[in-house]
N, C-alpha and C positions, 0 to 999 in steps of 0.2 A: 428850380425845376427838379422833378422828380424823378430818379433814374434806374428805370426798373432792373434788379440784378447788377446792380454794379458792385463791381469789384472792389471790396471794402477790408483792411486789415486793421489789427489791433492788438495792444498788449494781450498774448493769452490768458494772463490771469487776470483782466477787465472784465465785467460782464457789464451790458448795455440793457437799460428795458427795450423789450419788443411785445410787441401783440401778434398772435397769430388766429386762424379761423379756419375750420374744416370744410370741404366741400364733400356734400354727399349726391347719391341718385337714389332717387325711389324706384325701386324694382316692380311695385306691383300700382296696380293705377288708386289705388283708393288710399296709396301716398302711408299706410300702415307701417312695411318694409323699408327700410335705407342702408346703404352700405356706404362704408367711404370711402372717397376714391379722390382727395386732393387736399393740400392746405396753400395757405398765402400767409405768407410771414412779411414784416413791414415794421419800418421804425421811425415817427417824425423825428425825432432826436438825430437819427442818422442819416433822413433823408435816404432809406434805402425801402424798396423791393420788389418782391418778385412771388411768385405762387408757382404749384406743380400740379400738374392734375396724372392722373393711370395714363399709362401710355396702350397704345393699341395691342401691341402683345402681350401685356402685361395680363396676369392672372391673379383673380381674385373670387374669393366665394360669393357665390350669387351675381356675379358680373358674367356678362355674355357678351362676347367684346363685339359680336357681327350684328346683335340687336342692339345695343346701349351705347356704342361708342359714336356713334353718330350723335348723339346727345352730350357729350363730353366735346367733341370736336367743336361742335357750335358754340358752347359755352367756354371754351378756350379762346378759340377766335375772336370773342364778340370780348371778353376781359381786356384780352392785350389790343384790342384795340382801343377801349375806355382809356388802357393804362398811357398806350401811344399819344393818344389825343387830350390827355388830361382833362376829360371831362365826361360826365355821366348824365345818363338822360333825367329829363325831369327835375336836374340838380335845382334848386332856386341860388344858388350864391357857387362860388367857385370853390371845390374839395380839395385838396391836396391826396394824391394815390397811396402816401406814406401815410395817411392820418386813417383813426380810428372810425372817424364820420365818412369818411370814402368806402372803408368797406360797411358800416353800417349799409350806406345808401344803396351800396351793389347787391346786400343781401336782399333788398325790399326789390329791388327788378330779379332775382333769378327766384320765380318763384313755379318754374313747372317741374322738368325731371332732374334737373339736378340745382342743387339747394345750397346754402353757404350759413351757418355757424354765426351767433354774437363772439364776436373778437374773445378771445382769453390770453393773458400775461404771460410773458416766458421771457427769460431773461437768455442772453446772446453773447459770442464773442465773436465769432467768424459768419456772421448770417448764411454768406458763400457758401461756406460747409456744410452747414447745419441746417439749412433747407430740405436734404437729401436725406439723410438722419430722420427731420420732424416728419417727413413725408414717410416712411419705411416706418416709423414706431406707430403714427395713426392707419394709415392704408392698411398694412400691414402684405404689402404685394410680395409675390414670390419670385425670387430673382433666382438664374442656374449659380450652379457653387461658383463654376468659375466666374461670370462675371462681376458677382460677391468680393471674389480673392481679390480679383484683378483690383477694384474699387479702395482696399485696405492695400493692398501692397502700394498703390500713387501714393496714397496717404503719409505710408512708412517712408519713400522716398523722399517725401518732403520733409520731411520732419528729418530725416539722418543729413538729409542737405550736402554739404562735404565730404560729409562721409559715406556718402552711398557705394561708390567706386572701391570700397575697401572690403565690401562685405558681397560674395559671391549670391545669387539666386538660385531659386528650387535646386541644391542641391540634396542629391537622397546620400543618407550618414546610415552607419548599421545602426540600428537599436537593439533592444533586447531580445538576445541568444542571435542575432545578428539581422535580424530582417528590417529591411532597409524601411526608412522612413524620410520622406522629401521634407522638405522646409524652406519656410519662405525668403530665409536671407542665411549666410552663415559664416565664422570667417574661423580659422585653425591658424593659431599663435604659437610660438615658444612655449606657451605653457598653460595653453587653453584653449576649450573651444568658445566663443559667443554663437547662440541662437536667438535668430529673431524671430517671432510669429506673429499674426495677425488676425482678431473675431472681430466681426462684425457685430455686435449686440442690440441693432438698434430693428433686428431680421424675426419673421414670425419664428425662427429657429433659432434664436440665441441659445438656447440651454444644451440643443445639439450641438452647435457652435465649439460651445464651452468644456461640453465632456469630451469632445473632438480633441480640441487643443490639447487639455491636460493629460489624456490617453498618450498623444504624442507626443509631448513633452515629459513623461514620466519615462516611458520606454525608450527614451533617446537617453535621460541620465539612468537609465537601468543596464545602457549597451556601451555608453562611448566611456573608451580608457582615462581621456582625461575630463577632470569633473569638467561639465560646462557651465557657461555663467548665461542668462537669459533672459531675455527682455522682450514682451510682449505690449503691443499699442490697440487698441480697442477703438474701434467706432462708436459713439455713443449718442441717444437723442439729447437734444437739448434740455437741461434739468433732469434728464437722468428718466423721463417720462416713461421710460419702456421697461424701470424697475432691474436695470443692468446693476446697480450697487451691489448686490449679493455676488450676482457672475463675478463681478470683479474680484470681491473678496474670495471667492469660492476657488479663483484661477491663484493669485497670489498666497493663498495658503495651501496646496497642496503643491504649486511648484518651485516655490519660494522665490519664484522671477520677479522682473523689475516689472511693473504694470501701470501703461501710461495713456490717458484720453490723449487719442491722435489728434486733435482740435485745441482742447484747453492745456496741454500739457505738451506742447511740441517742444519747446526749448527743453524741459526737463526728460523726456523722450533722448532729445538729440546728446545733451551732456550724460545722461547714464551708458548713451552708447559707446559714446567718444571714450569714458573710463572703461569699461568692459572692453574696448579693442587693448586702450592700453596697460590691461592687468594682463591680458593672454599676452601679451608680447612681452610680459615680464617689468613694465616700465614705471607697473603703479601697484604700491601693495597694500 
């Protein structure tokens, strides 16, 4: 039986095949216009998944959420109950939810204003995670900064695991010529500071994202007395879809920080930080 969204873990450096598929709505009636506004990620291998479609407050171009979201709402409802009831109309033979020929079949019934995608390949480690990710790198929906942060800081917590409790939050530190700059984790050692930060890359604003961070990552080792050591985690689409590889390298060579995918990289995330607390404490050299 097929278990839509379930809670599924894995060696971070595994990656699983999956297939995913876009939902779109056609904006103007002669079906010319579409925007995107969902995908559905699935794996018969894993027996896993699950789809996201725009949420009602959500913002996007060309969407008008008091005209169109009535049309997403139904098209939501009417999925998860296919997915509920494991079975589709018309089907001739019984689908599996997790297989390619299920959303095939769901594509050939959504065929008025909002529309669904031939499956394409994307490989996986955390589907759970990375749902959210695939959905923000195709949508491309606009979220406010804070509920962004808030989204990468869970992330960072998970991934520091034990060592969250070690490392203070939005503390503001002086930076350069003294003006304070907050940050999203930080901890002052015997003989050092650790900073933690957090971008979201997978955001129509990665590149804002990105000069953001290194702005204030620069002017914090421009201001604080003792050098500090730094470690930033990144949100990332699955396979890198959203073209973040450059951000990446763009962040790790100008701030010479530790930089780590919050998703395929949590263990190595966790252990760069566990060292960095214990080089500021003096314990590791």
């Amino acid at each position: 039986m097929s278990k839509t969204g379930r809670a599924w873990t894995m060696s971070p450096k595994t990656a699983v095949s999956f297939s995913y598929a876009v939902f779109s709505l056609q904006v103007d009636e002669a079906g010319a216009v579409s925007v995107p506004i969902g995908v559905a990620l699935w794996s018969p291998e894993k027996d896993w998944v699950d789809f996201r479609l725009v949420g009602e407050k959500e913002r996007l171009k060309q969407f008008k959420s008091q005209q169109d979201f009535p049309f997403i709402r139904l098209a939501n409802e009417k999925i998860r109950h296919w997915l509920t009831c494991e079975k589709l109309p018309y089907a001739e033979q019984p689908l599996q939810p997790s297989s390619d020929s299920w959303w095939r079949h769901a594509r050939q019934l959504l065929i008025h204003r909002v529309r669904l995608s031939e499956p394409r390949p994307i490989d996986c480690r955390d589907p759970a995670d990375e749902l959210e990710p695939l959905y923000e790198a195709v949508v491309g929906a606009h979220r406010s900064e804070k509920e962004a942060r808030t989204r990468v800081d869970g992330l960072i917590t998970k991934c520091l695991d034990n060592l969250s409790g070690k490392f203070q939050a939005r503390r503001e530190l002086a930076g350069y010529r003294g003006r304070h700059i907050r940050v999203l984790r930080s901890y002052e050692g015997k003989k050092g500071w650790v900073i933690i930060e957090g971008v979201n890359l997978t955001s129509p604003k990665a590149d804002y994202e990105t000069d953001a961070a290194v702005s204030r990552l620069l002017r914090l080792r421009a201001g604080l007395k003792k050098k500090p050591q730094v470690l930033v985690g990144y949100l990332a689409s699955p396979e890198g879809i959203n073209g973040e590889e450059v951000l990446v390298d763009w962040i790790r060579t100008k701030t010479q920080a530790g930089v780590f995918d919050l998703i395929t990289q949590r263990k190595d995330f966790h252990d760069a930080a566990d060292a960095m607390f214990a080089k500021a404490e003096g314990k590791l050299f």
